[in-house]
C-alpha positions in Angstrom: 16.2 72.0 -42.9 18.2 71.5 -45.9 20.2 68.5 -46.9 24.2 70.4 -46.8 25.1 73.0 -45.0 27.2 76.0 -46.3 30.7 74.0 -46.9 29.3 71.4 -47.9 27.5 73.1 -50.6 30.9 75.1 -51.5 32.7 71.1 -52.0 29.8 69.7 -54.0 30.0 73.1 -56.2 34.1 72.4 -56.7 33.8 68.8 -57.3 31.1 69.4 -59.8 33.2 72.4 -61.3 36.4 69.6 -61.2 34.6 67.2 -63.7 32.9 70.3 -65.8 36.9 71.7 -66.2 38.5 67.6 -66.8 36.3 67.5 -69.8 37.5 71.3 -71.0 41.3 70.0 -69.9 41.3 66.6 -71.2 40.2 68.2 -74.9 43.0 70.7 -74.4 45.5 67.5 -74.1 44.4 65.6 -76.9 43.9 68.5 -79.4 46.7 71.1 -78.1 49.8 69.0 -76.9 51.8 67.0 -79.9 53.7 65.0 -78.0 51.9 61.3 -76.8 54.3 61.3 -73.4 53.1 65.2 -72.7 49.4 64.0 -73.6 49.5 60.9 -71.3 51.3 63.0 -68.7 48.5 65.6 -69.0 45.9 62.9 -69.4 46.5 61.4 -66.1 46.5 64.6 -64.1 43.1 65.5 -65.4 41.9 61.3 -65.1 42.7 62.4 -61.4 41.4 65.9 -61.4 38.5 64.2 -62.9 37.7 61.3 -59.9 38.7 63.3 -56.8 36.3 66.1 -58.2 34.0 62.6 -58.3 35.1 61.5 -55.0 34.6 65.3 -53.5 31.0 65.0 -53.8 30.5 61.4 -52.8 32.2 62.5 -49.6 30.1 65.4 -48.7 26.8 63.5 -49.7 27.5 60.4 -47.7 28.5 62.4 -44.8 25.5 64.6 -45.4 23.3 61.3 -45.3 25.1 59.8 -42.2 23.8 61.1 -38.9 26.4 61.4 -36.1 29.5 61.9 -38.9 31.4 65.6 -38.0 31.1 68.4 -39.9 34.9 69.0 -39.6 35.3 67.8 -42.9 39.0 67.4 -43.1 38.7 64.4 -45.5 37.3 66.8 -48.4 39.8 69.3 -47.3 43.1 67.0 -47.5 41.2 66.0 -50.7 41.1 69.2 -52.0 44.4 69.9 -51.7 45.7 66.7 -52.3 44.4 67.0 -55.8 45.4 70.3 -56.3 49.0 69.6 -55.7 48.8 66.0 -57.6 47.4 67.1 -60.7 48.7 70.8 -60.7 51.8 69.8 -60.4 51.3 66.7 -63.2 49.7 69.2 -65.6 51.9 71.8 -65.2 54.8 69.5 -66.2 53.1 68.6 -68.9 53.3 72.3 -70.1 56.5 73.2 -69.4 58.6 69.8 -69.2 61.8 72.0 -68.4 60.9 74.4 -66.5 63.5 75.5 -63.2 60.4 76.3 -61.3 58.9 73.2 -61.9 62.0 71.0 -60.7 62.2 72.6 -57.8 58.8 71.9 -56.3 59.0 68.4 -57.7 57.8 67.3 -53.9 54.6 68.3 -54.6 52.9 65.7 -56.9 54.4 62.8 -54.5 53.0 64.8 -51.9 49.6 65.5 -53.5 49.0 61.6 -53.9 49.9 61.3 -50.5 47.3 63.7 -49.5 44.2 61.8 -51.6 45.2 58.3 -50.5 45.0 59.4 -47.1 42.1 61.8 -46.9 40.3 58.5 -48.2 41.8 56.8 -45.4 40.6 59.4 -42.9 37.2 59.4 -44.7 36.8 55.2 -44.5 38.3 55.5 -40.5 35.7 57.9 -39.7 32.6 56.6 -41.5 33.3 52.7 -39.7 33.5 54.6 -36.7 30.4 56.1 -36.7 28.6 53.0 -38.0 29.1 51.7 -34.5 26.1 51.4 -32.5 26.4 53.7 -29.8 26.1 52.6 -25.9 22.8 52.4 -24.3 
């Protein structure tokens, strides 16, 4: 029987693909954007991009190594999106400083960290409750 399932697989193969693209992204900042604000700006969505991508995989191997832990997976999930919105937003603001489009959907970063912090939360809450020992 092997170790992930299917999803699981698909999240370890995006977080993996998360840190591949930071190192692409963060040489893109430092070599392609002149100004130091832009490059921290950018430097922090990808720092971010980098660690969840990190973070993505811990998740599904720990669950994958802890019996009794759902396979609902709406810690990588929130994760996942969390990230997206956090450091797509971040790094596209980076890009385009002024952009009308980008001022608009300024809810979405805050939004994004919202979403990490609290998939972690949901993560932590459901591995202590598993470690339990169950009722004989």
């Amino acid at each position: 029987m092997p170790l992930l399932n299917r999803e699981q697989c698909l999240w370890v193969a995006w977080g993996s693909l998360c840190v591949g693209a930071s190192v692409l992204l963060a040489a893109y900042g430092r070599h392609g954007m002149e100004s130091a604000e832009l490059q921290t700006r950018w430097g922090i969505a990808v720092e971010y991009f980098r660690f969840m991508g990190l973070g993505l995989v811990v998740m599904v191997l720990v669950r994958a190594l802890c019996s009794g832990m759902t396979d609902r997976m709406w810690s990588e999930r929130m994760l996942v999106l969390g990230t997206l919105l956090f450091s797509g937003t971040v790094g596209a603001e980076s890009i385009a400083p002024d952009s009308d489009l980008l001022s608009r959907v300024g809810w979405a970063a805050p939004l994004g960290g919202v979403l990490m912090a609290l998939s972690w939360f949901t993560f932590v809450f459901e591995f202590i409750r598993n470690q339990r020992p169950s009722p004989s």
